[in-house]
PANUZA-877502 format. One record per residue: residue number from 1; residue in one letter; chain; x negated, y, z negated of N, C-alpha, C in turn. Coordinates in steps of 0.1 Angstrom, whole numbers, padded with zeros to 4 digits. Example, Ala and Ser with C-alpha at 12.3 -4.5 7.8 and 13.67 -1.06 7.14 Angstrom:
# PANUZA-877502
[1, a, A, [-0132, -0057, -0078], [-0123, -0045, -0078], [-0132, -0033, -0078]],
[2, s, A, [-0128, -0022, -0071], [-0137, -0011, -0071], [-0129, 0000, -0079]],
# end
This chain:
# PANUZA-877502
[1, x, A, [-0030, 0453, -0309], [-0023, 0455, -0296], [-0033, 0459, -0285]],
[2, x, A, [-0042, 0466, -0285], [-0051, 0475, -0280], [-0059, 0463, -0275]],
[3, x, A, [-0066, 0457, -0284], [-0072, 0440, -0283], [-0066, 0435, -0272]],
[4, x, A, [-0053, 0431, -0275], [-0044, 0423, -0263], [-0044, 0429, -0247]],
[5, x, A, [-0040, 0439, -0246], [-0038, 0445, -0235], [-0056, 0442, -0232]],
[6, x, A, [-0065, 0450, -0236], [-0080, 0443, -0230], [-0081, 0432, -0224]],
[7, x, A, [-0076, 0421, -0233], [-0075, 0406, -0226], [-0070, 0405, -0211]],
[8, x, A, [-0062, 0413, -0218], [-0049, 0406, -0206], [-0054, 0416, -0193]],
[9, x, A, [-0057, 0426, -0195], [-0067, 0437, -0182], [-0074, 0427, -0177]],
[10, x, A, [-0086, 0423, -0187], [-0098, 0410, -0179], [-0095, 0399, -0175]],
[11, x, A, [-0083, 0393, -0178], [-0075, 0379, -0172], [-0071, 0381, -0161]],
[12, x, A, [-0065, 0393, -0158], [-0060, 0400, -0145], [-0071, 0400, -0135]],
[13, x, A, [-0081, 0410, -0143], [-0094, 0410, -0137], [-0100, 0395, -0125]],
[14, x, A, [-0100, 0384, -0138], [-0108, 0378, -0134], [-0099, 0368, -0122]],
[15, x, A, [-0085, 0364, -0125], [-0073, 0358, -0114], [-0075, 0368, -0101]],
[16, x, A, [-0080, 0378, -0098], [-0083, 0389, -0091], [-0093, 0386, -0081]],
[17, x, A, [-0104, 0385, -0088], [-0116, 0382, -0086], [-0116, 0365, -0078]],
[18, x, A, [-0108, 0355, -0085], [-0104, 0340, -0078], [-0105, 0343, -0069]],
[19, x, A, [-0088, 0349, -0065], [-0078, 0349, -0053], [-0088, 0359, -0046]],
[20, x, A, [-0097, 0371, -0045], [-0103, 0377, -0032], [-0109, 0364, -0024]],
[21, x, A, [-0118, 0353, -0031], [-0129, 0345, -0029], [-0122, 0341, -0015]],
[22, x, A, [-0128, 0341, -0004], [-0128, 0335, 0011], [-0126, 0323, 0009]],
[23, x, A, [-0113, 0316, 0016], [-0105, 0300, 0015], [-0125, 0294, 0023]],
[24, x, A, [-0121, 0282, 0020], [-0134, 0269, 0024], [-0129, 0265, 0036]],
[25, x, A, [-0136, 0265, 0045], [-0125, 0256, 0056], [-0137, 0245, 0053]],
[26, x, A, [-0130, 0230, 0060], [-0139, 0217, 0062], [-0129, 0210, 0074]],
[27, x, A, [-0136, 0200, 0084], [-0130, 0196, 0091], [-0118, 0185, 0084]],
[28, x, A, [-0112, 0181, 0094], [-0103, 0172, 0086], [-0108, 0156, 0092]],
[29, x, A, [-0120, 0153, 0094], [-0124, 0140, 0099], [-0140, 0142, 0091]],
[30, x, A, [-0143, 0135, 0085], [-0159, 0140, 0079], [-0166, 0124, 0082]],
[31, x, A, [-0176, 0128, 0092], [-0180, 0114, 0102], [-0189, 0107, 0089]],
[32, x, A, [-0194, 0097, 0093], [-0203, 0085, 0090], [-0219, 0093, 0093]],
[33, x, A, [-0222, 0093, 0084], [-0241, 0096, 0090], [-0248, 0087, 0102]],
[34, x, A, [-0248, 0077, 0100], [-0255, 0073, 0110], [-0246, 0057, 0111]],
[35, x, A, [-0243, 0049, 0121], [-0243, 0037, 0121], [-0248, 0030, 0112]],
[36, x, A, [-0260, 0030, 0116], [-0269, 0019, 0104], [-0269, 0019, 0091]],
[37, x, A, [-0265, 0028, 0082], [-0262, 0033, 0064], [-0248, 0028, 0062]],
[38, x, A, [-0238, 0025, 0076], [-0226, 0020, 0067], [-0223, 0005, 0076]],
[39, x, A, [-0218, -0003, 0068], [-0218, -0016, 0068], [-0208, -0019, 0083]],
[40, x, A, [-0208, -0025, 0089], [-0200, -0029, 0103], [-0185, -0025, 0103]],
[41, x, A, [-0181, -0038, 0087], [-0170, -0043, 0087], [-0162, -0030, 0080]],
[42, x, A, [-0172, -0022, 0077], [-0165, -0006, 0067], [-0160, 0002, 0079]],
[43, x, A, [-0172, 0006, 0089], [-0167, 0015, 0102], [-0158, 0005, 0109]],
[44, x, A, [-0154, -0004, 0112], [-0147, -0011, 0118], [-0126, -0009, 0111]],
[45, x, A, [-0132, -0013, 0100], [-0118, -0020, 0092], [-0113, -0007, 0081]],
[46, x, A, [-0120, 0005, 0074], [-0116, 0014, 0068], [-0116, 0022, 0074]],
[47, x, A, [-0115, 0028, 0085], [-0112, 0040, 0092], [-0106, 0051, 0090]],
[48, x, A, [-0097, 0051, 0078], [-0090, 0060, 0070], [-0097, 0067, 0061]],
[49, x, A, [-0114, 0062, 0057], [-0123, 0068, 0050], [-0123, 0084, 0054]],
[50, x, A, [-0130, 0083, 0066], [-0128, 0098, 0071], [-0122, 0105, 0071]],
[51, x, A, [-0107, 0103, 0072], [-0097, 0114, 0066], [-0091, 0114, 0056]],
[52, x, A, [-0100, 0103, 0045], [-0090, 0104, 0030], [-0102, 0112, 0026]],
[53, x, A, [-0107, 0118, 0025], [-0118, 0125, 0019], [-0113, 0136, 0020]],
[54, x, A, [-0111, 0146, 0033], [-0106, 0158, 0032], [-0099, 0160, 0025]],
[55, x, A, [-0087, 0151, 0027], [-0073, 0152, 0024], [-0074, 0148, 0005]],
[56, x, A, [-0083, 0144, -0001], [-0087, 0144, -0016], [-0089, 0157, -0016]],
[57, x, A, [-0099, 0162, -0009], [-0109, 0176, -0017], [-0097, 0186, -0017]],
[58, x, A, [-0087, 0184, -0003], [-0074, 0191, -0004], [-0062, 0191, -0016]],
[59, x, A, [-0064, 0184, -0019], [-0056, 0176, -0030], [-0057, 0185, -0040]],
[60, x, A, [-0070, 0184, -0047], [-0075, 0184, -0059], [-0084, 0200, -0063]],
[61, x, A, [-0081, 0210, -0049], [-0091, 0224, -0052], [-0080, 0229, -0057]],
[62, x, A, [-0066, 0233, -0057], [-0059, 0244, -0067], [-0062, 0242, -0078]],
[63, x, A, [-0065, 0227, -0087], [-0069, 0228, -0104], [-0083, 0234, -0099]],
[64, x, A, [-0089, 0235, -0089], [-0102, 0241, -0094], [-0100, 0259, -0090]],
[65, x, A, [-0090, 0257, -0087], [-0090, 0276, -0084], [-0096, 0275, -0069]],
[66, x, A, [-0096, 0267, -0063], [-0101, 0270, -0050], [-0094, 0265, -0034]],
[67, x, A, [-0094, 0277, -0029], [-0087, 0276, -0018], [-0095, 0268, -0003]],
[68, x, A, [-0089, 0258, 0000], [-0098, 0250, 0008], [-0089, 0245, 0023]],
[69, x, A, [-0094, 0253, 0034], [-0085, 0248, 0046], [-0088, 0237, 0055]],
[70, x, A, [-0081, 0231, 0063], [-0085, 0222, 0073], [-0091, 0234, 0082]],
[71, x, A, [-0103, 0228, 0093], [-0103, 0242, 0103], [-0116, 0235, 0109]],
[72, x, A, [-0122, 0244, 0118], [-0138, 0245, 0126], [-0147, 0240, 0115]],
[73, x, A, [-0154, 0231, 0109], [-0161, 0237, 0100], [-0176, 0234, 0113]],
[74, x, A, [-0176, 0236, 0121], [-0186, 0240, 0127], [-0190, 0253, 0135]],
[75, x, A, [-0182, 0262, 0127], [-0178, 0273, 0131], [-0196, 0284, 0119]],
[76, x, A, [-0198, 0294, 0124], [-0211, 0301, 0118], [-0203, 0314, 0108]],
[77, x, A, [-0189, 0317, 0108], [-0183, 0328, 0100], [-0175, 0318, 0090]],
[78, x, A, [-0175, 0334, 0081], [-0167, 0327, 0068], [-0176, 0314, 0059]],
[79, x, A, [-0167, 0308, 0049], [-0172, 0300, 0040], [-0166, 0287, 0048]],
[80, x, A, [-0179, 0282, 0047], [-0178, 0263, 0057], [-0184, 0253, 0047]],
[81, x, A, [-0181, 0242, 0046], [-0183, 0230, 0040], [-0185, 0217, 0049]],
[82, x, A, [-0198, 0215, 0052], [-0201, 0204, 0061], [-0203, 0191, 0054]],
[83, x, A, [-0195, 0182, 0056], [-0199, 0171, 0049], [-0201, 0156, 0056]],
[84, x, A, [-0207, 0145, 0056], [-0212, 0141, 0063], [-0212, 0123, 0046]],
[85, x, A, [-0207, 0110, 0053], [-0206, 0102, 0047], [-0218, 0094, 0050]],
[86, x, A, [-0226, 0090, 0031], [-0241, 0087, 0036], [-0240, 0075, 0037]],
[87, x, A, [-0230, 0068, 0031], [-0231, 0053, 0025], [-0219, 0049, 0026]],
[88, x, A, [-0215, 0035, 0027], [-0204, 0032, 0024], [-0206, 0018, 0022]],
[89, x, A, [-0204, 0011, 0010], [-0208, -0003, 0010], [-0195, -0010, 0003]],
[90, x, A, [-0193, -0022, 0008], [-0183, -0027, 0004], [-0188, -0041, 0002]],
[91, x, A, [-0192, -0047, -0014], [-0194, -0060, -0016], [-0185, -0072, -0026]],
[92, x, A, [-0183, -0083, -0021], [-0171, -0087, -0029], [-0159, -0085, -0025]],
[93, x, A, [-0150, -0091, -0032], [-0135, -0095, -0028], [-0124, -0094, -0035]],
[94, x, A, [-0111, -0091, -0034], [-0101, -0092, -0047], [-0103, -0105, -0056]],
[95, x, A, [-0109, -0121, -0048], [-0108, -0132, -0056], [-0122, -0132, -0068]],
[96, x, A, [-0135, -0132, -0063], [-0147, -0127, -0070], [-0151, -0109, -0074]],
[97, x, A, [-0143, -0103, -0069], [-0145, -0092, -0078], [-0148, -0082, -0068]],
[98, x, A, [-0144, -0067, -0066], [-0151, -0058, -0057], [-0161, -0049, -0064]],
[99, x, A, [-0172, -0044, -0053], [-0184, -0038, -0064], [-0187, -0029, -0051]],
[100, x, A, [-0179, -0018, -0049], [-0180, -0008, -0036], [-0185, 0006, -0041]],
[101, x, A, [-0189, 0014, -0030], [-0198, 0022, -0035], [-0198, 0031, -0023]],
[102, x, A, [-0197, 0044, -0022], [-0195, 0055, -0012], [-0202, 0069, -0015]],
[103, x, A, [-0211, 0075, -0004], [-0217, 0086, -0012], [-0216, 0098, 0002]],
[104, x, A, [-0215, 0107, 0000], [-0215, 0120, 0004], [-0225, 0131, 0003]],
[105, x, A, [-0225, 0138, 0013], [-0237, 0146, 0015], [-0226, 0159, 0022]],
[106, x, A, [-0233, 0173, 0012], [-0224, 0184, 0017], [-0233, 0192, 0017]],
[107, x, A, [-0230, 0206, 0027], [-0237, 0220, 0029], [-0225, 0228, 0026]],
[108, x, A, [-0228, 0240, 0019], [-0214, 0252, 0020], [-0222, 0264, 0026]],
[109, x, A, [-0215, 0266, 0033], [-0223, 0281, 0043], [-0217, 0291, 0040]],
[110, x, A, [-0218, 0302, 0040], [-0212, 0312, 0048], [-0216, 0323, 0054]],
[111, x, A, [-0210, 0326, 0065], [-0213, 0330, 0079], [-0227, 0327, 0086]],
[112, x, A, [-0225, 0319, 0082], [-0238, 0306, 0087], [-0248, 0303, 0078]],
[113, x, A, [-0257, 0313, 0067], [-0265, 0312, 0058], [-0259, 0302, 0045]],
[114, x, A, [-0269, 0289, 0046], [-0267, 0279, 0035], [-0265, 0284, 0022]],
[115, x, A, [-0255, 0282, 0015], [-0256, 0287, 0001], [-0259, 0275, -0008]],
[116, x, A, [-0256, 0268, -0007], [-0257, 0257, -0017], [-0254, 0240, -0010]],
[117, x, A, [-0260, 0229, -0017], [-0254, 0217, -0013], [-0253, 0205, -0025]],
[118, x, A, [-0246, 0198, -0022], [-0251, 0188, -0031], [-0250, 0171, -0023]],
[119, x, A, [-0252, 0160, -0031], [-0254, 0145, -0031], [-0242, 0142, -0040]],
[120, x, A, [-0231, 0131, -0033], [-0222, 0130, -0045], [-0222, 0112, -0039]],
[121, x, A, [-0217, 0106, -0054], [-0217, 0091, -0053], [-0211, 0087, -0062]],
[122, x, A, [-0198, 0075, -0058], [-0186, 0075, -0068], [-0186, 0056, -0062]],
[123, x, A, [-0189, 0048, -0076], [-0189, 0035, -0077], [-0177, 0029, -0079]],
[124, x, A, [-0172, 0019, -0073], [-0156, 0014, -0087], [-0158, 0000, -0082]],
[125, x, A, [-0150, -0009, -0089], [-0149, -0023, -0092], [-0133, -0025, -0093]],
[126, x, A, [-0124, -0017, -0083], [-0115, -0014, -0086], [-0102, -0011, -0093]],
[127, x, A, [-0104, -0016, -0104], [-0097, -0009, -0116], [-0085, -0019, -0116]],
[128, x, A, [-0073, -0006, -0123], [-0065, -0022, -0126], [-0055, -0025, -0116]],
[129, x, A, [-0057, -0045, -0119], [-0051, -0050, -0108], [-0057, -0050, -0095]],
[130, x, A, [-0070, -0050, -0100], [-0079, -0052, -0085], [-0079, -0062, -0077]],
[131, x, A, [-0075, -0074, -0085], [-0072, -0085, -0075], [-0062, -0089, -0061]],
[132, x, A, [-0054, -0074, -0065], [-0044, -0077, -0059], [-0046, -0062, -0048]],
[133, x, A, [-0060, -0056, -0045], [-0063, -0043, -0035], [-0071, -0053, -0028]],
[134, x, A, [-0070, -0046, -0016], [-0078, -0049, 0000], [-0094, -0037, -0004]],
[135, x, A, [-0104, -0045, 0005], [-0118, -0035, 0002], [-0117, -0023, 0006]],
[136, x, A, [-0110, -0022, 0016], [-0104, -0006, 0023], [-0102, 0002, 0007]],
[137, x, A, [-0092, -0005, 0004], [-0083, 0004, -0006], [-0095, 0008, -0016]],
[138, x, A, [-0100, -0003, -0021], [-0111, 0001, -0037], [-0121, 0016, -0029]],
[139, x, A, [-0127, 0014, -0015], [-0133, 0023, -0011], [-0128, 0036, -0016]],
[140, x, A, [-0113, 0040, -0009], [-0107, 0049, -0013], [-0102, 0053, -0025]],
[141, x, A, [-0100, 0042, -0036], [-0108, 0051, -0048], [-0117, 0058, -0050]],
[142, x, A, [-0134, 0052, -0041], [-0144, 0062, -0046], [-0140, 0076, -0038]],
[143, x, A, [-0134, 0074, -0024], [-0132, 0091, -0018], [-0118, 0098, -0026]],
[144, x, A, [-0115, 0088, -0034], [-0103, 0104, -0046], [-0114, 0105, -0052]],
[145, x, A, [-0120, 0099, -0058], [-0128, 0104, -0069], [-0141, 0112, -0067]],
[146, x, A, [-0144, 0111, -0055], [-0152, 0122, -0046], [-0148, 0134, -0043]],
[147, x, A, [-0134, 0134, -0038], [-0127, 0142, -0034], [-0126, 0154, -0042]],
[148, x, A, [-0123, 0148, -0057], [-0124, 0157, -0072], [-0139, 0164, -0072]],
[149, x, A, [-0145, 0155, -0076], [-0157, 0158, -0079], [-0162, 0169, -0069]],
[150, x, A, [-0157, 0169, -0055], [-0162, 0179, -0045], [-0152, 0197, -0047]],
[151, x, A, [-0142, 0188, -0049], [-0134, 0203, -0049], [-0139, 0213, -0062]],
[152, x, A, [-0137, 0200, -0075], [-0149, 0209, -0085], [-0161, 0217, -0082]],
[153, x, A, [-0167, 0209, -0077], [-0182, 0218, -0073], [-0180, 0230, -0066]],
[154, x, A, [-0170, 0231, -0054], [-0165, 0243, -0052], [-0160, 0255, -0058]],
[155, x, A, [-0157, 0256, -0068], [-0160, 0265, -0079], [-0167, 0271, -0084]],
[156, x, A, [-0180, 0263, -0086], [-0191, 0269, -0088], [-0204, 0259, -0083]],
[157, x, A, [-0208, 0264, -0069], [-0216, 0256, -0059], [-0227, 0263, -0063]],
[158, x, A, [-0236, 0250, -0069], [-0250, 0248, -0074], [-0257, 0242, -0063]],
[159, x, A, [-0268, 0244, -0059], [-0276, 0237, -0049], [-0284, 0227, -0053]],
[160, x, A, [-0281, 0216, -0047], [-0290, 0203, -0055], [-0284, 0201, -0065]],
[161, x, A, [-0268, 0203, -0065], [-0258, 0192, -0074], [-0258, 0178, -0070]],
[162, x, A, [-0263, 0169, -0081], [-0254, 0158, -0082], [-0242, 0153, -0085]],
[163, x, A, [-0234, 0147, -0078], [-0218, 0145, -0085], [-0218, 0132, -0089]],
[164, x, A, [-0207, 0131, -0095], [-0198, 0116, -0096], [-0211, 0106, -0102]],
[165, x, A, [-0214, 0095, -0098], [-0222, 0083, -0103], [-0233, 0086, -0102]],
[166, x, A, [-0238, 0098, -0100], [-0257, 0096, -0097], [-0261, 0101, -0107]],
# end
């Protein structure tokens, strides 16, 4: 009995310890790095990239215990997450096959001192019934699967993490 109650004190403990942790804010638009690293017809024709990324890492932080808001993230207080899209390639077609590929670059601050960052990159060939998705769409597989992989690392943010495919 004595045993149990210990547990259950340190479980308390540590759900305790979660819930104080300062929510993440990230913008709710996470830009393109540069023109030239993403292909025309990607900035042109997937423009949803940018906001399906937040809206993943949003998705997917309660299974990681982590509280993550839309907000400033160019703001110098609290915990920030700047993220920035390195790559975006889109090769192939529903008829010959898609072979797309999207990578990410993040900083987590807080109150302006860098704590950690990582490089994340998430490949697909779009899975099943790919013949019948648009290149937009397969993209957006790689930003759920990014999206995971990022909210994970917010849990326990290692600097000079690699995620997802690298």
């Amino acid at each position: 009995m004595r045993n149990r109650l210990i547990a259950l004190a340190a479980g308390l403990g540590l759900a305790g310890g979660a819930a104080a942790q300062a929510p993440v804010v990230i913008d709710g638009h996470v830009p393109f790095a540069d023109d030239r690293s993403i292909q025309r017809k990607v900035r042109e024709e997937c423009t949803q990239l940018n906001t399906q990324l937040p809206q993943f890492v949003l998705e997917f932080a309660p299974a990681s215990n982590v509280e993550v808001r839309v907000g400033d993230a160019s703001a110098d207080s609290g915990r920030v997450l700047r993220m920035v899209i390195t790559q975006a390639i889109s090769q192939g077609n529903a008829f010959i096959g898609h072979a797309k590929s999207s990578s990410v670059r993040g900083d987590l601050y807080e109150d302006g001192q860098h704590v950690a960052g990582f490089d994340a990159t998430r490949n697909s060939m779009g899975g099943a019934f790919a013949g019948y998705k648009g290149s937009c769409s397969v993209l957006g597989r790689t930003m759920r699967a990014l999206g995971r992989d990022i909210a994970q690392w917010l849990a326990n943010p290692v600097d000079g993490a690699e995620l997802g495919d690298r």
